[in-house]
C-alpha positions as CSV (number, residue, x, y, z in Angstrom):
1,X,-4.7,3.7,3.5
2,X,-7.5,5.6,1.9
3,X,-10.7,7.5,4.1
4,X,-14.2,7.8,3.4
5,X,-15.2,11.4,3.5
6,X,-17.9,11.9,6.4
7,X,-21.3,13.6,5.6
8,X,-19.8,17.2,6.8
9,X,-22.0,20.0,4.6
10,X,-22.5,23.9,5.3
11,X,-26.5,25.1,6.6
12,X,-27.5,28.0,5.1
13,X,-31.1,29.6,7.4
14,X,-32.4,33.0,7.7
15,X,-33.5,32.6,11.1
16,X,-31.1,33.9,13.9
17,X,-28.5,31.4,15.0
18,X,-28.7,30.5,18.6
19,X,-26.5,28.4,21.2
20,X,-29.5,26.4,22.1
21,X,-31.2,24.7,19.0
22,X,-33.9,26.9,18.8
23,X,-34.2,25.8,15.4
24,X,-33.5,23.1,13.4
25,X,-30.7,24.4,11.5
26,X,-28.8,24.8,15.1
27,X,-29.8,21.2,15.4
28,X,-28.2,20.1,12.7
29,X,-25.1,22.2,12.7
30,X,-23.9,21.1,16.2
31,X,-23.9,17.0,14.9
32,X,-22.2,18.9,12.1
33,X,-19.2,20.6,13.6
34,X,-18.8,17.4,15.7
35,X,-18.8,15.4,12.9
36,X,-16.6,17.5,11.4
37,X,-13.9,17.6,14.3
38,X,-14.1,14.0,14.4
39,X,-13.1,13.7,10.6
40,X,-10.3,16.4,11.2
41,X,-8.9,13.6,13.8
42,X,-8.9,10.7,11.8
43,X,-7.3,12.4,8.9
44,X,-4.5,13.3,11.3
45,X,-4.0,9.5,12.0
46,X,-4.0,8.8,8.1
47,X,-1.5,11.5,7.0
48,X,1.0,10.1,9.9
49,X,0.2,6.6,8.8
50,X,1.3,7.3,5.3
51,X,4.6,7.9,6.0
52,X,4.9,5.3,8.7
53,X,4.6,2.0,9.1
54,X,0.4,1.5,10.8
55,X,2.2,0.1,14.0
56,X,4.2,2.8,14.7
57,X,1.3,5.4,14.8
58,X,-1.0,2.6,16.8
59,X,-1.6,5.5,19.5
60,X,-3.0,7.5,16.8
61,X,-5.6,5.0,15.5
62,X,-6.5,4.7,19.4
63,X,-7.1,8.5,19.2
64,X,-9.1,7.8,17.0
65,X,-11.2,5.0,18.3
66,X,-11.8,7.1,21.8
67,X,-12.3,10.4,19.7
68,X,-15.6,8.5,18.2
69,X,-16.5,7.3,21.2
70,X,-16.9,10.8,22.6
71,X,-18.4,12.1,20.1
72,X,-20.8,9.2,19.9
73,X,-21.9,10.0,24.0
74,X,-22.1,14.0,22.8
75,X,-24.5,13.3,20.2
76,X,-26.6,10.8,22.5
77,X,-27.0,13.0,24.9
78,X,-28.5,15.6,22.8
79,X,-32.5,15.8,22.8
80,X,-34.7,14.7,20.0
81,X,-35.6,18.2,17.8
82,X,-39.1,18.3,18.4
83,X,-40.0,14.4,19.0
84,X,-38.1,13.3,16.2
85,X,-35.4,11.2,17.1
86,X,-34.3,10.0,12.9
87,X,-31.3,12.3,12.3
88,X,-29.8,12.1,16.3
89,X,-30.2,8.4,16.6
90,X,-28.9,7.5,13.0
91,X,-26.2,9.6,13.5
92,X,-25.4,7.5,17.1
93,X,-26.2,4.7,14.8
94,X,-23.5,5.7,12.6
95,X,-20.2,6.1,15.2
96,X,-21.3,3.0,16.6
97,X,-20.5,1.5,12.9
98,X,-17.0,4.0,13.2
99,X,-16.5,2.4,16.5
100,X,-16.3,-1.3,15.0
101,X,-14.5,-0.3,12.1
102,X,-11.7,2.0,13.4
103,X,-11.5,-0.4,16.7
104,X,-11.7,-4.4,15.0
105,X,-11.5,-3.8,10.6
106,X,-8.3,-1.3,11.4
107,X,-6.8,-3.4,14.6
108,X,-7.0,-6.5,12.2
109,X,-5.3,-4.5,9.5
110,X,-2.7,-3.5,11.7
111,X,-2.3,-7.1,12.7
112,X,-2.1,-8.0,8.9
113,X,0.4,-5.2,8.1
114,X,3.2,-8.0,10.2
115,X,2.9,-10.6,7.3
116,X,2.4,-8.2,4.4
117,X,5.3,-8.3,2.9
118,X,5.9,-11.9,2.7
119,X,3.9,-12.6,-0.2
120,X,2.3,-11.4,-2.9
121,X,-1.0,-12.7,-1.8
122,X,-0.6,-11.1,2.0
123,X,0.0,-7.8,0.7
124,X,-2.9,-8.1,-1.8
125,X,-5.3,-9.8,1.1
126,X,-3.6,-6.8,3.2
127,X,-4.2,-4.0,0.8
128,X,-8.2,-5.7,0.3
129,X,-9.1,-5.3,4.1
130,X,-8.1,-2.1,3.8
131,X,-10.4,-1.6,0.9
132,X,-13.4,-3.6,2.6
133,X,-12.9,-1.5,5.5
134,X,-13.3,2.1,3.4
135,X,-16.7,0.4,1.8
136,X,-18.3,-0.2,5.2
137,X,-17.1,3.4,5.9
138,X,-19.2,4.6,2.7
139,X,-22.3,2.5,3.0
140,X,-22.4,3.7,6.5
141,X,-21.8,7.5,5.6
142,X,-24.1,6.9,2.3
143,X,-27.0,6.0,4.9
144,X,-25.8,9.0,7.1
145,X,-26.3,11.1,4.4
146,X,-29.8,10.2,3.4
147,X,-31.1,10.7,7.1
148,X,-30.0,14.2,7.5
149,X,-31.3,15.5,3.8
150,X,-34.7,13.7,4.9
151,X,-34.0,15.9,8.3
152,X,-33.4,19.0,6.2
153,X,-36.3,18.9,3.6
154,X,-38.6,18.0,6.8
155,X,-37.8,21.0,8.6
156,X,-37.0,23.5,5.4
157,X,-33.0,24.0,5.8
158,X,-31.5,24.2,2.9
159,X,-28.2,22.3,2.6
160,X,-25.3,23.8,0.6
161,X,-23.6,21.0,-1.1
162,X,-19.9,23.1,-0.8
163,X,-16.7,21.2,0.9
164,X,-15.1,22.8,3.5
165,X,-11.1,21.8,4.0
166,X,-11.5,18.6,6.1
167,X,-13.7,17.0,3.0
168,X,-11.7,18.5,0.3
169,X,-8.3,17.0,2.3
170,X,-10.5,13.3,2.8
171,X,-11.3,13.4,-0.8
172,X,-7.7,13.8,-1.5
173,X,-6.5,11.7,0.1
174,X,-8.8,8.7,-1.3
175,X,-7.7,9.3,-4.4
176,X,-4.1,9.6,-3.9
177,X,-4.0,6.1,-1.7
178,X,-5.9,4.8,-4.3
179,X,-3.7,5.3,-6.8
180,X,-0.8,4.7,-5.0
181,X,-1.6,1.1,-4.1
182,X,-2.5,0.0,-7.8
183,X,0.8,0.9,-9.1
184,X,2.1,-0.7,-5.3
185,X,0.9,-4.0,-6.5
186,X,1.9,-3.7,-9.8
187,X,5.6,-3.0,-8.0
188,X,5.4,-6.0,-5.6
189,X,4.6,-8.7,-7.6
190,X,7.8,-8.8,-9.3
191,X,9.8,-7.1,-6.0
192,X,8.9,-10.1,-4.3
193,X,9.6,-12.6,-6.8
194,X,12.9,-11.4,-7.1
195,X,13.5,-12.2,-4.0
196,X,12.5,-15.3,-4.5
197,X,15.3,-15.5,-7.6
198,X,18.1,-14.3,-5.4
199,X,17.4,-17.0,-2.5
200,X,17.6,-19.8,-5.4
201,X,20.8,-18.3,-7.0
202,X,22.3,-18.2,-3.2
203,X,21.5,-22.2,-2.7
204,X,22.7,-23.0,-6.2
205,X,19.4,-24.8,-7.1
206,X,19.3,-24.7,-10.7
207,X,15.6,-26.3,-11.1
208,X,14.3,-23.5,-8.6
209,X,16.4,-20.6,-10.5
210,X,14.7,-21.3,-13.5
211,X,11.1,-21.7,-12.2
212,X,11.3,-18.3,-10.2
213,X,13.6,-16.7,-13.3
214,X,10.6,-17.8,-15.5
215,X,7.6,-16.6,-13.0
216,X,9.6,-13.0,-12.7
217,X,9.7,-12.1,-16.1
218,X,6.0,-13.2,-16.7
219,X,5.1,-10.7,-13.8
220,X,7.4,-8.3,-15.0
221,X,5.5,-8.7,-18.1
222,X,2.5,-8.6,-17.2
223,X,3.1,-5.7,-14.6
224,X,4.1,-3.4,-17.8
225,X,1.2,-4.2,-19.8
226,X,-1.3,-3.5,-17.1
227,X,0.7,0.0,-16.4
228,X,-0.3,0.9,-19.8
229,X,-4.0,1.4,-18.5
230,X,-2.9,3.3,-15.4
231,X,-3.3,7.1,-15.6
232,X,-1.1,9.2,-12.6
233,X,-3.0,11.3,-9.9
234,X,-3.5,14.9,-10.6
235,X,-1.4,14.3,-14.0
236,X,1.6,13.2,-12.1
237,X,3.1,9.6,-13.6
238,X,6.0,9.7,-11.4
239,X,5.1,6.3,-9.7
240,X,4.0,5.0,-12.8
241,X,7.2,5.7,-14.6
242,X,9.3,4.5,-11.3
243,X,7.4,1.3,-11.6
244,X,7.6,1.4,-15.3
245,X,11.3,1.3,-14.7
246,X,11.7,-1.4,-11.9
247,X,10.3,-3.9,-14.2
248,X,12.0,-3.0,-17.1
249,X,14.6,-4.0,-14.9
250,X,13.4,-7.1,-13.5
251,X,12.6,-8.4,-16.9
252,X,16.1,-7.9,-18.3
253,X,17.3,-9.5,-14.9
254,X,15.5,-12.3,-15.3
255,X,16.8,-12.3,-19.3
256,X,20.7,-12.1,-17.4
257,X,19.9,-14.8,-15.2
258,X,21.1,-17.4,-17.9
259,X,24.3,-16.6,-17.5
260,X,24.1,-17.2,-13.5
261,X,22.3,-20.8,-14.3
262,X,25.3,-21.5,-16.6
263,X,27.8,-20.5,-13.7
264,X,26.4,-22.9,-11.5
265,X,26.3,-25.7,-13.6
266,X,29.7,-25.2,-15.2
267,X,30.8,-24.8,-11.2
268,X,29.5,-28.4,-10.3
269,X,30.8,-29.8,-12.9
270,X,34.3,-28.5,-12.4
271,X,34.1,-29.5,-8.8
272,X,33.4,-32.8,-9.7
273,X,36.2,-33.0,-12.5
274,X,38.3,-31.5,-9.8
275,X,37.9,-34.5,-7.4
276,X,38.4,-37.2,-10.4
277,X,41.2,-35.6,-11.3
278,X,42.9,-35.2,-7.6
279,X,41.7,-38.8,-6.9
280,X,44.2,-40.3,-9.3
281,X,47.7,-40.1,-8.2
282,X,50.1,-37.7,-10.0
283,X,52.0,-40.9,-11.9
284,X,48.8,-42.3,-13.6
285,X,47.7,-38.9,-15.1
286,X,47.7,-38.5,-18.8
287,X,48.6,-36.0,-20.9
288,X,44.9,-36.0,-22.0
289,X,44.0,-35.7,-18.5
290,X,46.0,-32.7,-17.6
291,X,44.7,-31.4,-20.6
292,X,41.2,-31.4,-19.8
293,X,41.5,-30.6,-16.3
294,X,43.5,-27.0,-17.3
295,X,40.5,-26.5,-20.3
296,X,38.1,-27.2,-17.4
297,X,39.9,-24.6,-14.9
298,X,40.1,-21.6,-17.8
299,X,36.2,-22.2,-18.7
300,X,35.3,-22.4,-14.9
301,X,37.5,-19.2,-14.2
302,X,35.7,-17.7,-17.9
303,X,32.4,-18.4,-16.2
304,X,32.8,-17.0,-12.8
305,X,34.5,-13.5,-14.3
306,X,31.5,-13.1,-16.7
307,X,29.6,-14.8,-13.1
308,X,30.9,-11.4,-11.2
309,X,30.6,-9.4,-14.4
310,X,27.0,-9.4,-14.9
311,X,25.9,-10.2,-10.7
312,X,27.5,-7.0,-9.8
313,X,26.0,-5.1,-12.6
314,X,22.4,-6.6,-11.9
315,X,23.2,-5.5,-8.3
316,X,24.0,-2.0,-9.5
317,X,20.7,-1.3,-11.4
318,X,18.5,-3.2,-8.8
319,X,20.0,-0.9,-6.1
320,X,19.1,2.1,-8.8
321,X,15.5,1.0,-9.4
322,X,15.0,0.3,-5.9
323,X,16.0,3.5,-4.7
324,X,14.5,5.4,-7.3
325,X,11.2,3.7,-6.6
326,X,11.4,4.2,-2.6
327,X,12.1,8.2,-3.4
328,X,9.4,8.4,-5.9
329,X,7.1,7.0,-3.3
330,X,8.1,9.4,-1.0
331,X,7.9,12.4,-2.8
332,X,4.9,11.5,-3.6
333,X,3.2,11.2,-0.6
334,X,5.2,14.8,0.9
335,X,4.1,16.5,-2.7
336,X,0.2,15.0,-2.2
337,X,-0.8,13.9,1.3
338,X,-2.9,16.5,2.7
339,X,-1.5,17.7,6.4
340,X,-3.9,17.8,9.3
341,X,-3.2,18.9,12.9
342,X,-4.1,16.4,15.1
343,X,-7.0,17.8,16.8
344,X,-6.8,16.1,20.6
């Protein structure tokens, strides 16, 4: 899941600092630090979501939802610096929009997350909600932003444009979502039409084994050329050279799978030389007939040792991408994922 950074940023005054907002600059920092707090919190709830499944760390996102809230009543209750109400009541303005996102846009998402892996297109429709929900996050903090250096340049604070450790951690982990769920997609596509393969080989449908042999190696395909374009986070291809390999394999599976459509068909029509052949009684078999019935029981037993042969082997290297894939992912994340202490 990826975060848009809040408008946290460091005041730099000469007067004396204060615990009542004596100036403006005490003003400003105390919507600051709760602001800041606030992001602290949610990035808590991204790092554990991560790693988990968005459903198993609900009570986190609900943390979340009630942490905005209270910040939201802190900053209401605060009075207007001098008459001027722009930066306070914007910044209200602004958790209100948190509110809605982190409490309907991130509910629905965790909804969504159910059916995700289903299809291609649920993940991908998945995976956009996600991304619709982090714009409304920026064009909200965008506006945010805008108020309070109006605020500033009104009331001659200077604002010094350095990160502190919650926006450095936010910004990271943006980028590092971001990147993982282009090359995720890039990985499913094919994943899932696998899948797809294996339930037609398990029927023995040899028109539906083609169409989904045919459809995963065009994604596998296409999944390799579009890597090509992809450039790793921080210089690190690992999940581009994981993915790089699962559809490698894919696409020779789907090459392989030739030999499973032959099995099949060389299966039903043994079975049904098999019943010809043990439908006429013993006396009125030819020598012809004997003939082609042993032909037809070496080829079948030919076909399903070559069958087991290249199954088990396809088996062996799907485990191995799989698994390589899944640790890559994870090592990942561990390596990159900025930790944050939950701050409730």
């Amino acid at each position: 899941m990826t975060l848009c950074s809040a408008f946290i940023l460091l005041f730099f005054y000469e007067t004396t600092k204060a615990q009542s907002f004596d100036n403006a600059g005490d003003y400003m920092g105390y919507i600051g630090k709760a602001n800041e707090d606030l992001q602290a919190t949610y990035l808590s709830y991204l790092s554990a979501v991560a790693h988990n499944r968005a459903k198993k760390v609900e009570k986190r996102r609900m943390d979340v939802v009630t942490a905005i809230s209270d910040t939201r009543y802190k900053v209401q209750g605060m009075p207007a610096w001098k008459g001027d109400k722009s930066y306070r009541d914007t910044t209200v303005v602004y958790l209100k929009i948190l509110n809605i996102i982190f409490n309907e846009d991130y509910g629905k998402i965790v909804n969504m997350e159910e059916i995700a892996e289903q299809s291609y297109d649920a993940m991908e429709a998945y995976m956009m909600a996600q991304e619709k929900a982090n714009e409304k996050l920026q064009d909200a903090s965008q506006r945010q932003q805008d108020v309070q250096k109006a605020f500033a340049a009104k009331y001659n604070i200077k604002l010094i444009n350095s990160e502190n450790d919650i926006d450095r951690k936010s910004k990271e982990a943006n980028a590092l979502m971001k990147h993982y769920d282009e090359v995720y997609l890039t990985f499913f596509k094919p994943y899932k039409q696998d899948m797809y393969l294996t339930d037609a080989v398990n029927k023995k449908n040899v028109v539906s084994i083609e169409e989904n042999k045919n459809s995963l190696k065009k994604f596998a395909e296409e999944g390799l050329k579009k890597l090509q374009g992809f450039r790793g986070y921080n210089g690190d291809g690992s999940l581009i050279v994981a993915c790089r390999e699962a559809l490698q394999y894919y696409k020779n599976e789907a090459d392989q799978t030739q030999v499973i459509t032959d099995f099949v068909l060389k299966e039903d029509n043994f079975n049904k030389l098999k019943k010809a052949f043990d439908s006429k009684p013993a006396g009125k078999r030819t020598q012809a007939d004997v003939d082609d019935y042993n032909k037809a029981v070496k080829d079948f037993n030919d076909a399903v040792n070559n069958y087991n042969k290249v199954n088990k082997q396809l088996n062996k290297e799907r485990d191995k991408a799989i698994n390589n894939w899944n640790d890559e992912v994870k090592k990942y994340l561990d390596n990159y994922m900025p930790v944050q202490r939950k701050t409730y």
